[in-house]
C-alpha positions as CSV (number, residue, x, y, z in Angstrom):
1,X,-27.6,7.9,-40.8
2,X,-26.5,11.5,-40.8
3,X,-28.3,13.8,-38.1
4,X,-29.6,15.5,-41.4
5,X,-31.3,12.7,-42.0
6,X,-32.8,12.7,-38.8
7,X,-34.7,15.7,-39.1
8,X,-33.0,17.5,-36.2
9,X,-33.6,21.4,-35.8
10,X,-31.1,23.6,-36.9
11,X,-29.6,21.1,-39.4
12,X,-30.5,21.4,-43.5
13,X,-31.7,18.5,-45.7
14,X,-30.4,17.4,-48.5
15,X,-31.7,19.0,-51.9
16,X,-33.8,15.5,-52.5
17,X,-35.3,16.1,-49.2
18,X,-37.5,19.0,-49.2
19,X,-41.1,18.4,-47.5
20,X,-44.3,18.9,-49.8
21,X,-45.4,22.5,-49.7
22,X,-49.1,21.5,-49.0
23,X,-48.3,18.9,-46.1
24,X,-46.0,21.7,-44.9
25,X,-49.4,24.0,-44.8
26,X,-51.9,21.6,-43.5
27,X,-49.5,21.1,-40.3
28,X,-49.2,24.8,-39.8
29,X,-53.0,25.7,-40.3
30,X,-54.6,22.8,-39.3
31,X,-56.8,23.5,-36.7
32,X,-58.1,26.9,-38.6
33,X,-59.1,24.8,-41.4
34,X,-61.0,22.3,-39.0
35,X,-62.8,25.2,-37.7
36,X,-63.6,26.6,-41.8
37,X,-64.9,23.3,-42.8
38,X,-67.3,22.8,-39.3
39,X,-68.5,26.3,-39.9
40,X,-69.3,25.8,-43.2
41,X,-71.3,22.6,-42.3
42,X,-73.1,24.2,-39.9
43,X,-73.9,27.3,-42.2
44,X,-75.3,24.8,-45.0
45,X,-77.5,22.4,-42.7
46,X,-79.4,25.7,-41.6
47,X,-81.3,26.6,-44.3
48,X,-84.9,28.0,-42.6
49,X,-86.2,31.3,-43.0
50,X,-85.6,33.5,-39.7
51,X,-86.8,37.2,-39.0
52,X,-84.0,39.3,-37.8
53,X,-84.0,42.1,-36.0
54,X,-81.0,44.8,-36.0
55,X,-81.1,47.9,-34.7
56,X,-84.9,48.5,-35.0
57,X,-85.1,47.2,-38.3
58,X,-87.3,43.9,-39.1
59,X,-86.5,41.6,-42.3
60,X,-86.8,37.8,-42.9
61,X,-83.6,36.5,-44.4
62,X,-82.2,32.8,-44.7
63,X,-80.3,31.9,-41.8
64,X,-77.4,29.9,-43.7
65,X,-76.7,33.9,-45.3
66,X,-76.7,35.6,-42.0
67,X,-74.5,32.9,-40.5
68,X,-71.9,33.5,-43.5
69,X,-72.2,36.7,-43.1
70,X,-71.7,36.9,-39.3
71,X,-68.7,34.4,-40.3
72,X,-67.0,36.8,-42.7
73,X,-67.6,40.0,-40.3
74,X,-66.0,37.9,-37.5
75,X,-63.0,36.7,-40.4
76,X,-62.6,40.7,-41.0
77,X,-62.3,42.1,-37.6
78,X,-59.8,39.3,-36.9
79,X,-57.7,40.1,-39.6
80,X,-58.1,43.5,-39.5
81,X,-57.2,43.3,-35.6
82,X,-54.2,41.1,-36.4
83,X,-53.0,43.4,-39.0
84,X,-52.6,46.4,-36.3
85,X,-51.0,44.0,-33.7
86,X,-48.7,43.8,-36.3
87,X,-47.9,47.0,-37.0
88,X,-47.4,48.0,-33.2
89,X,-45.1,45.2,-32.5
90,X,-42.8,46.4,-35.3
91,X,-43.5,50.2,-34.3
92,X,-42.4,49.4,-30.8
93,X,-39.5,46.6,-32.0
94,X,-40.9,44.4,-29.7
95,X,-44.3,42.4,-28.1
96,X,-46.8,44.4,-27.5
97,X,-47.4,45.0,-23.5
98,X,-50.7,46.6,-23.8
């Protein structure tokens, strides 16, 4: 066996070799999608009408719908937060020390 074969870092595989795209995914962003799929169980087995109150206003909504949205708010800032960390690291040239 070559080292190669071995998979050892730093060395390139043959052009038979390559590893599946997906698998390749699914170990990188595992645990996010483990978190997706228990959110979105949770968000479907809560299906009762709840009154919500939000800055002095009152309406009854389904809770599954204000879970989703409180899901996809929290989805935004993240990405929105990620995408300015980001943009100072490659302003500054380097990790961000704030």
């Amino acid at each position: 066996m070559t080292t190669a074969s071995l998979g050892e870092p730093g060395k390139k595989r043959a052009a038979g070799h390559q590893p599946n795209r997906f698998v390749a995914f699914l170990r990188q962003r595992w645990l996010p999608l483990l978190i997706v799929i228990v959110a979105l169980v949770f968000i479907g087995s809560n299906g009762q009408t709840v009154t919500v109150h939000f800055f002095g206003a009152h309406f009854q909504a389904r809770l599954w719908l204000m879970l989703l949205i409180t899901a996809a708010l929290g989805f935004l800032a993240g990405w929105l937060f990620q995408s300015h960390r980001q943009g100072r690291k490659a302003a500054t040239g380097g990790p961000n020390r704030s």
